[in-house]
N, CA, C, O and CB atoms as a CASP TS submission, in Angstrom:
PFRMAT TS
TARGET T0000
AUTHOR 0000-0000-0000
METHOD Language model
MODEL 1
PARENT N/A
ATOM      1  N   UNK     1      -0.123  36.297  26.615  1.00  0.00           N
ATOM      2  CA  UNK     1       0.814  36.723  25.584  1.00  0.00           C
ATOM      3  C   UNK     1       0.505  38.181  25.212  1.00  0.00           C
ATOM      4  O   UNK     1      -0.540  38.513  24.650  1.00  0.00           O
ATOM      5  CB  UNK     1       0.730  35.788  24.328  1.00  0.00           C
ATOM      6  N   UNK     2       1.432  38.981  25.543  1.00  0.00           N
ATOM      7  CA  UNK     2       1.064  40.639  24.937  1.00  0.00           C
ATOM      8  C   UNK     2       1.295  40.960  23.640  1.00  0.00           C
ATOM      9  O   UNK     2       1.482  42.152  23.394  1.00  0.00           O
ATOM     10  CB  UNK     2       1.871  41.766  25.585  1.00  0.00           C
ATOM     11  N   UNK     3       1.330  40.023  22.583  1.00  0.00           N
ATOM     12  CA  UNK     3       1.107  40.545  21.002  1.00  0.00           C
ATOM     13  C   UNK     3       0.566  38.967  20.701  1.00  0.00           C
ATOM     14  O   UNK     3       0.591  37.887  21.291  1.00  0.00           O
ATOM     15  CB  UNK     3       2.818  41.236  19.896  1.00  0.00           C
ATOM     16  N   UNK     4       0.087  39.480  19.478  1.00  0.00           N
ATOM     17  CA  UNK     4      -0.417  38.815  18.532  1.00  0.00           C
ATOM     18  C   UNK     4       0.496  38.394  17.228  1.00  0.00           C
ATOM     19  O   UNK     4       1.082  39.078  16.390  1.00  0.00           O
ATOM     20  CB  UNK     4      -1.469  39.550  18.221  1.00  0.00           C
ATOM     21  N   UNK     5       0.325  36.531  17.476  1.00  0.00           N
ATOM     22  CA  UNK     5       1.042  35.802  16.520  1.00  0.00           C
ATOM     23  C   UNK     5       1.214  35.935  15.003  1.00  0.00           C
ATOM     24  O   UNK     5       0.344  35.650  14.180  1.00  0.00           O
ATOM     25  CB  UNK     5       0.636  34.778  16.668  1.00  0.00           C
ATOM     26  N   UNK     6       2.158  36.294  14.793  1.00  0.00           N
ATOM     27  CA  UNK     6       2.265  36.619  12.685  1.00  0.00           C
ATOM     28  C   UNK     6       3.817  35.952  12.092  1.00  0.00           C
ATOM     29  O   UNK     6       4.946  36.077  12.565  1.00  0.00           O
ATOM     30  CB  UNK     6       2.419  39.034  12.144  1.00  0.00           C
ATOM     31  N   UNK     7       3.529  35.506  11.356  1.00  0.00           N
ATOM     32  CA  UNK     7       4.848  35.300  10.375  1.00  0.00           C
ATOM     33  C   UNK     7       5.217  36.445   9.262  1.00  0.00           C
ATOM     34  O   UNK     7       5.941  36.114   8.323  1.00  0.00           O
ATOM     35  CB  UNK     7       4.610  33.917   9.495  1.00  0.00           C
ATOM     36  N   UNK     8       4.817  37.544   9.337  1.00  0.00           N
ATOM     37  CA  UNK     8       4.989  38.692   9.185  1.00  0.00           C
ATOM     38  C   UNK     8       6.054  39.780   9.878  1.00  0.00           C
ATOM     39  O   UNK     8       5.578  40.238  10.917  1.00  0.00           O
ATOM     40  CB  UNK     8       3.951  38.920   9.327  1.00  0.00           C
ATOM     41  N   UNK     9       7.183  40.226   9.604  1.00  0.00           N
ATOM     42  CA  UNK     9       7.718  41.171  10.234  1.00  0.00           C
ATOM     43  C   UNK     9       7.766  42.512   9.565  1.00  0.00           C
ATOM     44  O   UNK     9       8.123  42.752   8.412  1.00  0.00           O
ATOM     45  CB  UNK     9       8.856  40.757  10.563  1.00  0.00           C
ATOM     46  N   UNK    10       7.229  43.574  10.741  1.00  0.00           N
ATOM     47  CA  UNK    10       6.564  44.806  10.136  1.00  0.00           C
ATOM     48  C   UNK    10       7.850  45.813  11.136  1.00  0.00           C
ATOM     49  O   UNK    10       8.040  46.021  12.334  1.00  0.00           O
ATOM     50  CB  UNK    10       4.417  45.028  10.566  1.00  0.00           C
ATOM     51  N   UNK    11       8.437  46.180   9.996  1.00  0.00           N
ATOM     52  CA  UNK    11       9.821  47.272   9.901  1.00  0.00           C
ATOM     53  C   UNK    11       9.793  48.210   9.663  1.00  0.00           C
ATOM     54  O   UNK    11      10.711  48.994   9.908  1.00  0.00           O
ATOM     55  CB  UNK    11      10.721  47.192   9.201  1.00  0.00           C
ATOM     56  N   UNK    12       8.494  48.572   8.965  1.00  0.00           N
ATOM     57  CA  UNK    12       8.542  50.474   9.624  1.00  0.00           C
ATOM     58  C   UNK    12       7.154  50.769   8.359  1.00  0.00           C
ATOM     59  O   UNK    12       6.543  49.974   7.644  1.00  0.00           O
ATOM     60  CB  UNK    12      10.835  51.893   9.137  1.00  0.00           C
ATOM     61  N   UNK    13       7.070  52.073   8.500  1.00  0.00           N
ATOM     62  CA  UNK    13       6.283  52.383   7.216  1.00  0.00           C
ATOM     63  C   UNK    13       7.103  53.852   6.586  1.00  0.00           C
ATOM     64  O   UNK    13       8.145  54.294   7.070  1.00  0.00           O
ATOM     65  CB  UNK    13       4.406  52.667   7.648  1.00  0.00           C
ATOM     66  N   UNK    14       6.298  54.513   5.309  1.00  0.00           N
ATOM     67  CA  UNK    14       6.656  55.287   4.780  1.00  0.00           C
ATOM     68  C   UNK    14       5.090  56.292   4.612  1.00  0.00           C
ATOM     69  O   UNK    14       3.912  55.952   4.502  1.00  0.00           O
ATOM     70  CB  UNK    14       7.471  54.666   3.653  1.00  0.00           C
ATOM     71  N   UNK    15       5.670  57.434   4.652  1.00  0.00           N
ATOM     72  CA  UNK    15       4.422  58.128   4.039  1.00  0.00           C
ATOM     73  C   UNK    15       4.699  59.114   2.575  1.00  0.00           C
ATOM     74  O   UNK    15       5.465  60.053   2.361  1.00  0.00           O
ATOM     75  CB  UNK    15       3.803  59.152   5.312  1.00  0.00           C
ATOM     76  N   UNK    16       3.694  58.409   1.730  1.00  0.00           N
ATOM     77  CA  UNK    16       4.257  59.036   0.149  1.00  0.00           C
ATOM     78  C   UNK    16       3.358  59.182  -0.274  1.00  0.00           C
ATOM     79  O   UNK    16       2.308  58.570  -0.469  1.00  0.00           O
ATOM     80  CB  UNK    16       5.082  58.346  -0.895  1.00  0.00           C
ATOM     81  N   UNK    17       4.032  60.628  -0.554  1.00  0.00           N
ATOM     82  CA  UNK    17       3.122  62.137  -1.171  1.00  0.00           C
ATOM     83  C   UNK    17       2.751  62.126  -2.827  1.00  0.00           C
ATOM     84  O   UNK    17       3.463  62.610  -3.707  1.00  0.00           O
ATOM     85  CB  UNK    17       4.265  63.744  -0.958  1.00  0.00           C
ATOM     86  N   UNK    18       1.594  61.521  -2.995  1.00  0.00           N
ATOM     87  CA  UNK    18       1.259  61.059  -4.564  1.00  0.00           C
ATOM     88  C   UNK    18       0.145  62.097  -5.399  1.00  0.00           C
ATOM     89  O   UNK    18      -0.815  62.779  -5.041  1.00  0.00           O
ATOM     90  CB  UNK    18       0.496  59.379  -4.502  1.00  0.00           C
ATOM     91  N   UNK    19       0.482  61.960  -6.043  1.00  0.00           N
ATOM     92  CA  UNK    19      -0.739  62.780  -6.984  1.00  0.00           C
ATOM     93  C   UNK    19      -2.030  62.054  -6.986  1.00  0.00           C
ATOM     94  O   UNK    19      -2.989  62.645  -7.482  1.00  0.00           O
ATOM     95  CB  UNK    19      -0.334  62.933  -8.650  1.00  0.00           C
ATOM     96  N   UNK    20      -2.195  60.911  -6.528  1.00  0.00           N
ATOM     97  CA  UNK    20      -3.082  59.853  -6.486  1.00  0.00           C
ATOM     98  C   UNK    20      -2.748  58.324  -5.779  1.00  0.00           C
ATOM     99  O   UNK    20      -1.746  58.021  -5.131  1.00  0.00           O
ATOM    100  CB  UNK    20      -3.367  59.706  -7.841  1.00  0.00           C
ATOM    101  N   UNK    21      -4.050  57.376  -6.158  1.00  0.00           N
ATOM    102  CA  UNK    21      -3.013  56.166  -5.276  1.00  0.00           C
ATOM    103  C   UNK    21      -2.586  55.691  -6.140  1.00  0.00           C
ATOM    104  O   UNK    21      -1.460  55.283  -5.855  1.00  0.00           O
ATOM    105  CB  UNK    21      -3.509  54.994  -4.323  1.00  0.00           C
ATOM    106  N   UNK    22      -3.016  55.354  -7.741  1.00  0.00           N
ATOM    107  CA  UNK    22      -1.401  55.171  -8.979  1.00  0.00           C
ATOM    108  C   UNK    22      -0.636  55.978  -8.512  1.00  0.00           C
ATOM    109  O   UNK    22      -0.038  55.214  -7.755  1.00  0.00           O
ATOM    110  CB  UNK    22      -1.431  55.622 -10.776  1.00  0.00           C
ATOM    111  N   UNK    23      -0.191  56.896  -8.367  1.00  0.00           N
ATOM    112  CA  UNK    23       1.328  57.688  -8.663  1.00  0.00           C
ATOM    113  C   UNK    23       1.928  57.469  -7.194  1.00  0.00           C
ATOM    114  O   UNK    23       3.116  57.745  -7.028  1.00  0.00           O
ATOM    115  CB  UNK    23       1.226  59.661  -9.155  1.00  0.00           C
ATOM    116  N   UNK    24       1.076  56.928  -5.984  1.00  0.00           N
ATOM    117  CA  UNK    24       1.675  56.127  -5.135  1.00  0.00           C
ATOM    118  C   UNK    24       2.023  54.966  -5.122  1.00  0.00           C
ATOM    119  O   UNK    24       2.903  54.682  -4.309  1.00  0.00           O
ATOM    120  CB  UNK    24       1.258  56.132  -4.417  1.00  0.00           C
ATOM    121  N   UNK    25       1.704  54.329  -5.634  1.00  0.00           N
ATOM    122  CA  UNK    25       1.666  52.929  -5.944  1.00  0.00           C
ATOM    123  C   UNK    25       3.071  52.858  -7.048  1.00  0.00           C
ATOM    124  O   UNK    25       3.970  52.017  -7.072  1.00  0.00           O
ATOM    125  CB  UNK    25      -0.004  52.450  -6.672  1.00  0.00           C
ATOM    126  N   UNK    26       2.895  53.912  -7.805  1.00  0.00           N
ATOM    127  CA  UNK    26       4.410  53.586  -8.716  1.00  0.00           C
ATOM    128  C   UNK    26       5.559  53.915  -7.917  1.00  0.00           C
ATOM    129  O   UNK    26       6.676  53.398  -7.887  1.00  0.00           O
ATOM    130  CB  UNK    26       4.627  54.540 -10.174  1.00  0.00           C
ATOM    131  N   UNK    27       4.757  55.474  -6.876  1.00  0.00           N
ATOM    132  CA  UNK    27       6.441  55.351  -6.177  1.00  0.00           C
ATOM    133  C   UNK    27       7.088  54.476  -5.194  1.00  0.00           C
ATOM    134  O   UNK    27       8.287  54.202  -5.226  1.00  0.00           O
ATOM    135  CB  UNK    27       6.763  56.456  -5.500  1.00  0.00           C
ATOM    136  N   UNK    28       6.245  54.042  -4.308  1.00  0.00           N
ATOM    137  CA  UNK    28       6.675  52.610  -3.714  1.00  0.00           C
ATOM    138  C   UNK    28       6.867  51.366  -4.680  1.00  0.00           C
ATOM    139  O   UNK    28       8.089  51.278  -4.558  1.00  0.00           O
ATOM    140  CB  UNK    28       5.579  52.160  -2.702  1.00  0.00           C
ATOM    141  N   UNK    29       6.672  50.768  -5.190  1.00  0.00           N
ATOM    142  CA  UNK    29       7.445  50.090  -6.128  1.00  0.00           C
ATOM    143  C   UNK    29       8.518  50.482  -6.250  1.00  0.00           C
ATOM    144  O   UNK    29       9.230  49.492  -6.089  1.00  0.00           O
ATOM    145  CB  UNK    29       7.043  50.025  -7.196  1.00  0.00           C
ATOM    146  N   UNK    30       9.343  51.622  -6.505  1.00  0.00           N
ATOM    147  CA  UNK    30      10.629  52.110  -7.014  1.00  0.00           C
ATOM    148  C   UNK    30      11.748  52.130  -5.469  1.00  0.00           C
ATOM    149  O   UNK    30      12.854  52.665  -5.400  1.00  0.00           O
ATOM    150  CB  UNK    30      10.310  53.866  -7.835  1.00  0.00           C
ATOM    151  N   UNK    31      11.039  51.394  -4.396  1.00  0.00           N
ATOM    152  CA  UNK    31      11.111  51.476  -3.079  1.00  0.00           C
ATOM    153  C   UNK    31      13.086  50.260  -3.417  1.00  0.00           C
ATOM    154  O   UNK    31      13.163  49.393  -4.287  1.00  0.00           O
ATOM    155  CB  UNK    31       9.168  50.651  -2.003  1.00  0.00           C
ATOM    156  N   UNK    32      13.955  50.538  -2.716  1.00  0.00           N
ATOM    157  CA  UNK    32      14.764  49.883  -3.151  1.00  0.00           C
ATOM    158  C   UNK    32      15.217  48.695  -2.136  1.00  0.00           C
ATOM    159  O   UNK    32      16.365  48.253  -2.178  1.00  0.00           O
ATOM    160  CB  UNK    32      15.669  50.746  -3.560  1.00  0.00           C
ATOM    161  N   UNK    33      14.150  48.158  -1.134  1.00  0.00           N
ATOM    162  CA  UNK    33      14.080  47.170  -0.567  1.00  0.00           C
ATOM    163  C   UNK    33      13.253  46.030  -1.469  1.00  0.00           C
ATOM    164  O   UNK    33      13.053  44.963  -0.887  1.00  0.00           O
ATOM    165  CB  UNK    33      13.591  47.536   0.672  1.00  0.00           C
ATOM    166  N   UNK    34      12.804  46.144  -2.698  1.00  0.00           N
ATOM    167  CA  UNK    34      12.747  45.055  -3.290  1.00  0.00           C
ATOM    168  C   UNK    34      14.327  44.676  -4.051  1.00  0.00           C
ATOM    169  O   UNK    34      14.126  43.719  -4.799  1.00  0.00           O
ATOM    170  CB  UNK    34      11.508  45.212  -4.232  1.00  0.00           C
ATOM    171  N   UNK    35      15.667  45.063  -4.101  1.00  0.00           N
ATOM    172  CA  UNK    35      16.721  44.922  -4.765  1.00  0.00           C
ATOM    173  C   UNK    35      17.278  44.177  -3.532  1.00  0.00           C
ATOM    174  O   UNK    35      18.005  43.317  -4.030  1.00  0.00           O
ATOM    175  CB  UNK    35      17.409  46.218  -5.396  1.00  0.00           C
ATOM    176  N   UNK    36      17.313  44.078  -2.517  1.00  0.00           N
ATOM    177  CA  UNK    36      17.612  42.898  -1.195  1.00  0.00           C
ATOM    178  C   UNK    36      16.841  41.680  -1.172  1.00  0.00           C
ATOM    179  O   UNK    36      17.324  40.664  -0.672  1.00  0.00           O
ATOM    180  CB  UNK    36      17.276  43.484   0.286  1.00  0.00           C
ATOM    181  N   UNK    37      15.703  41.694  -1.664  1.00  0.00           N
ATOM    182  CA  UNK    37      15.396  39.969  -1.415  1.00  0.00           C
ATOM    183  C   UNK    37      13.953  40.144  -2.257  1.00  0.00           C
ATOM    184  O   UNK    37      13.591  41.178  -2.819  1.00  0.00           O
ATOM    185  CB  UNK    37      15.181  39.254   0.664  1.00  0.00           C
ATOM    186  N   UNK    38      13.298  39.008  -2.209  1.00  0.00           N
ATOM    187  CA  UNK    38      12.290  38.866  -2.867  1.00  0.00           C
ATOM    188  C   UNK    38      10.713  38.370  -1.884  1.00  0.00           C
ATOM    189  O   UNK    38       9.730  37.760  -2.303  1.00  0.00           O
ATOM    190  CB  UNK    38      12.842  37.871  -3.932  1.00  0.00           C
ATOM    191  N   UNK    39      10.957  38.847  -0.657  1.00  0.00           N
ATOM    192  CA  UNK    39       9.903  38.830   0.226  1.00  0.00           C
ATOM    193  C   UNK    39       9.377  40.011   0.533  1.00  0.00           C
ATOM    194  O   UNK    39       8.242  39.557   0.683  1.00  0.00           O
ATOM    195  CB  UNK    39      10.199  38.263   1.292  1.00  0.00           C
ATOM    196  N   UNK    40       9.253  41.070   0.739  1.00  0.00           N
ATOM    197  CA  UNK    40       9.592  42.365   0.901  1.00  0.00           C
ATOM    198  C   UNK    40       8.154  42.659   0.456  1.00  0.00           C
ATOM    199  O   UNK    40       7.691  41.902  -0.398  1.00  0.00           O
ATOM    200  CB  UNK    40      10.927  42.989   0.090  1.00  0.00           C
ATOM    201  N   UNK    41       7.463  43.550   0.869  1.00  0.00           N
ATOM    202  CA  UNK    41       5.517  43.750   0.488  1.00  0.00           C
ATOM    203  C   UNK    41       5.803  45.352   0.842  1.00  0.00           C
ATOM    204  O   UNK    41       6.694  45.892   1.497  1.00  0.00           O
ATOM    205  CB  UNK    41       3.859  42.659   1.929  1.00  0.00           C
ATOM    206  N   UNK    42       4.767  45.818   0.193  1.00  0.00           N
ATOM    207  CA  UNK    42       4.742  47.284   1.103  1.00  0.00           C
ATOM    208  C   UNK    42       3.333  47.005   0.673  1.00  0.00           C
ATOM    209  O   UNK    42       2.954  46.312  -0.271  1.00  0.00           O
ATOM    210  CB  UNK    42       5.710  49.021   0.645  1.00  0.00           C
ATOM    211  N   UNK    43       2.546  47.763   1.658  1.00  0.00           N
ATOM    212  CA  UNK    43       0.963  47.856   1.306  1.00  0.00           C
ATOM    213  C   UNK    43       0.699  49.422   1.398  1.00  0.00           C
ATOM    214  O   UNK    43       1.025  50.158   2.330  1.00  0.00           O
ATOM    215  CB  UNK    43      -0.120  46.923   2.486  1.00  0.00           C
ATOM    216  N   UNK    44      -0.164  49.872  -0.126  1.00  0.00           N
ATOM    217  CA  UNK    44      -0.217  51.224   0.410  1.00  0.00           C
ATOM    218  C   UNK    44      -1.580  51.713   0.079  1.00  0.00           C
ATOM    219  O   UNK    44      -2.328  51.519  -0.879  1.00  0.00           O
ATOM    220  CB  UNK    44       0.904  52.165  -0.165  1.00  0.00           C
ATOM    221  N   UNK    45      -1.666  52.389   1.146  1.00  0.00           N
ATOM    222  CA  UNK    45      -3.017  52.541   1.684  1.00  0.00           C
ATOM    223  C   UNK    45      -3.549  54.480   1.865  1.00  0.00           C
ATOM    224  O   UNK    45      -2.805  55.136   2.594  1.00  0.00           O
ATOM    225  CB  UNK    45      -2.904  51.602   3.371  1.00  0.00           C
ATOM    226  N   UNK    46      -4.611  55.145   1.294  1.00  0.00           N
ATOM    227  CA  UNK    46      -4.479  56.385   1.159  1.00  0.00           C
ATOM    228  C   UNK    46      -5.165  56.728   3.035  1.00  0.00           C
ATOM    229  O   UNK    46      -6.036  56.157   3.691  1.00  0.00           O
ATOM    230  CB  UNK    46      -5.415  56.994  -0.454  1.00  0.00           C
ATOM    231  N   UNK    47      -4.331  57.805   3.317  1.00  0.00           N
ATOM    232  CA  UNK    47      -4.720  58.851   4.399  1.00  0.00           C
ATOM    233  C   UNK    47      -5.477  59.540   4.199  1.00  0.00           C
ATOM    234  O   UNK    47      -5.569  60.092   3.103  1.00  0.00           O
ATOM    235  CB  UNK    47      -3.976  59.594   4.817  1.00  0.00           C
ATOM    236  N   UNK    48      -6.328  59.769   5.230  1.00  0.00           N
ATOM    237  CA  UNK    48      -7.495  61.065   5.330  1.00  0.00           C
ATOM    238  C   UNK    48      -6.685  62.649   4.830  1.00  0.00           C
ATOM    239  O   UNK    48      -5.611  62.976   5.335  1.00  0.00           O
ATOM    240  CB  UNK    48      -8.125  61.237   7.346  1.00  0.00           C
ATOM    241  N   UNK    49      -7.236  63.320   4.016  1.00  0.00           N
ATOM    242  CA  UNK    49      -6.383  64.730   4.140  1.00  0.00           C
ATOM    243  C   UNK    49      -7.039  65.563   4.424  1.00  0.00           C
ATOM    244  O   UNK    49      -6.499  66.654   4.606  1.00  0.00           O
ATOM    245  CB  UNK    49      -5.716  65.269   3.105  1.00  0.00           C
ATOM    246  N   UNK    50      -8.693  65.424   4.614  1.00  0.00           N
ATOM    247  CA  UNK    50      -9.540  66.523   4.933  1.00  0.00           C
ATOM    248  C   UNK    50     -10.702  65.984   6.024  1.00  0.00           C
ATOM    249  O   UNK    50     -11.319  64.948   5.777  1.00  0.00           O
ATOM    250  CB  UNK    50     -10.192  67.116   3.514  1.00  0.00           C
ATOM    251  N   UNK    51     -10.951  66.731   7.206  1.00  0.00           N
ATOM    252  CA  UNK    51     -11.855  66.297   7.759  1.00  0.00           C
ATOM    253  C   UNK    51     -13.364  66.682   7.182  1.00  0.00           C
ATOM    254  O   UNK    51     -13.710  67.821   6.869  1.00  0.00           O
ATOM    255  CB  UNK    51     -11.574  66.632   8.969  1.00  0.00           C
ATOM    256  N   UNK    52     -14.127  65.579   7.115  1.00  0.00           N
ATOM    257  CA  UNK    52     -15.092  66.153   6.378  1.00  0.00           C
ATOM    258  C   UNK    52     -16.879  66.942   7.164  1.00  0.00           C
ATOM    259  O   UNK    52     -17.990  67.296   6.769  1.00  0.00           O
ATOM    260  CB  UNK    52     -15.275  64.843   5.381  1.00  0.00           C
ATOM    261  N   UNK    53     -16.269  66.865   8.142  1.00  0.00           N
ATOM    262  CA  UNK    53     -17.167  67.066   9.490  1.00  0.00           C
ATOM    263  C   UNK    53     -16.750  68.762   9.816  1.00  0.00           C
ATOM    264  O   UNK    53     -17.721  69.408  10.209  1.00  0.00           O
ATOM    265  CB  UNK    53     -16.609  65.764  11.015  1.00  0.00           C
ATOM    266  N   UNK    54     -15.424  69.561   9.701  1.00  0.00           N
ATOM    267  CA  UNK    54     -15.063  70.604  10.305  1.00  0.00           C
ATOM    268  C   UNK    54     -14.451  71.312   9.059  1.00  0.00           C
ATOM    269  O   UNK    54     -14.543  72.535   8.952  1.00  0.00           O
ATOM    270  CB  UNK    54     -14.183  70.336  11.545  1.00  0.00           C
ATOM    271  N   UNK    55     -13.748  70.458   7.998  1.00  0.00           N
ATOM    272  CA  UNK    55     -13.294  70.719   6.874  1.00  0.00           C
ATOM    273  C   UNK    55     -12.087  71.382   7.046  1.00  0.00           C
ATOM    274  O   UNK    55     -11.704  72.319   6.346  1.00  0.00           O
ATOM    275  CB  UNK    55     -14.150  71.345   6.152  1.00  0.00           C
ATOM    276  N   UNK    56     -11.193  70.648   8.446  1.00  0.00           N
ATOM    277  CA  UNK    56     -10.135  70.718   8.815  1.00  0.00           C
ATOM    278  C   UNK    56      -9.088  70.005   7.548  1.00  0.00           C
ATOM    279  O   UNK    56      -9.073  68.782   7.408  1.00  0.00           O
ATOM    280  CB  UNK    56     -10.201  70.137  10.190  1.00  0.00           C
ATOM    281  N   UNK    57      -8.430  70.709   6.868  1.00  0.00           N
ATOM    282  CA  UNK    57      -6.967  70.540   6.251  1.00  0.00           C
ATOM    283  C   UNK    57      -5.889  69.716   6.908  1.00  0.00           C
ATOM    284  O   UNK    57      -5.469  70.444   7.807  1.00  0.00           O
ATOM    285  CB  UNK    57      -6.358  71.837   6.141  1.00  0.00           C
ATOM    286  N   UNK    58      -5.288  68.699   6.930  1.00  0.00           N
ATOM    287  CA  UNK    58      -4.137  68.215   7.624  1.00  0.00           C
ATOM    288  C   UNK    58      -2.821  68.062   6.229  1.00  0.00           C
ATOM    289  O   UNK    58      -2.924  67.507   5.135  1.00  0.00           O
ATOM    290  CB  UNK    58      -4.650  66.555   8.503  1.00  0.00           C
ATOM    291  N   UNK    59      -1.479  68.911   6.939  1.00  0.00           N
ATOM    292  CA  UNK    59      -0.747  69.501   6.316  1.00  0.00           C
ATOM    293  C   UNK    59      -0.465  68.465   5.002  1.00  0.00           C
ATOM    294  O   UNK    59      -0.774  67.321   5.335  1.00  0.00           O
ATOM    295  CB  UNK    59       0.343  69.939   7.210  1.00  0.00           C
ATOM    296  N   UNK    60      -0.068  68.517   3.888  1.00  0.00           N
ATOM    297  CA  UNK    60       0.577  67.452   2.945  1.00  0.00           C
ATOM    298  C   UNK    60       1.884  67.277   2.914  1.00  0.00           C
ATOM    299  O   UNK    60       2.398  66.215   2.561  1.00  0.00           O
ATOM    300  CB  UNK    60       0.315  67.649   1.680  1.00  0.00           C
ATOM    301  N   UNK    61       2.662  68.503   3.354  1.00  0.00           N
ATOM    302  CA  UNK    61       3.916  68.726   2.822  1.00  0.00           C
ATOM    303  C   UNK    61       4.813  69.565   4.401  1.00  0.00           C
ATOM    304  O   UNK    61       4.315  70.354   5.204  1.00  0.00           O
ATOM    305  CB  UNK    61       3.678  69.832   1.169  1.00  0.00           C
ATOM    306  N   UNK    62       5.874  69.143   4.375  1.00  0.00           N
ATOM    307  CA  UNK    62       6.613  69.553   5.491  1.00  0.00           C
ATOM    308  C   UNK    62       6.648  71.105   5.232  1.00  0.00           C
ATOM    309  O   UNK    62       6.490  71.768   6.257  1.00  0.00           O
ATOM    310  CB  UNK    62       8.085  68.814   5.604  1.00  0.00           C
ATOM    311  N   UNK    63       6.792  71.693   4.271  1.00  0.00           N
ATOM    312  CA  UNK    63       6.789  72.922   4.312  1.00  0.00           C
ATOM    313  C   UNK    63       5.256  74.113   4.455  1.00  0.00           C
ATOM    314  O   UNK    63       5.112  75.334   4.514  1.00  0.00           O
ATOM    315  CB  UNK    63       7.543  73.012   3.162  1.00  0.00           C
ATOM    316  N   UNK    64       4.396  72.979   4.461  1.00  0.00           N
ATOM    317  CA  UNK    64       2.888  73.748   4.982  1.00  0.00           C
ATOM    318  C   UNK    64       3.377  73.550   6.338  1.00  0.00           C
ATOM    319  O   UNK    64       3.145  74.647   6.847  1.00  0.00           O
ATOM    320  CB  UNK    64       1.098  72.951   4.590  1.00  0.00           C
ATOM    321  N   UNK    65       3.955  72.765   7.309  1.00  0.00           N
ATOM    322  CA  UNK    65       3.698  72.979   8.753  1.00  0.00           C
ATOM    323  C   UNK    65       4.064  73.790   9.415  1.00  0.00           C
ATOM    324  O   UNK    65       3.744  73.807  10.604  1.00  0.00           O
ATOM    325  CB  UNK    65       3.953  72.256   9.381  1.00  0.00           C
TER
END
């Protein structure tokens, strides 16, 4: 079998630009796929933004790239 069994269906992700992981966490909530049904999860989880080995920067914002 080439995947692994879930009763889970995973439909995409988002990446959101927070002042923190509260002020991420409030803006997914405001996500408007909870107003379609009442199964609907988002899990949000913070990204690396700095390497801490080279102290490489990775961009935040479309207009740094």
């Amino acid at each position: 079998m080439p995947f692994n069994e879930t009763k889970e269906v995973i439909v995409g992700y988002y990446h959101i630009l927070g002042e923190d992981l509260n002020d991420a966490i409030a803006i997914a909530k405001g996500n408007p796929e909870f107003e379609y049904g009442t199964t609907a999860r988002i899990e949000v989880r913070p990204i690396k933004a700095k390497e801490e080995s080279t102290g490489f920067a990775y961009p935040m914002t479309s207009k740094q790239l």
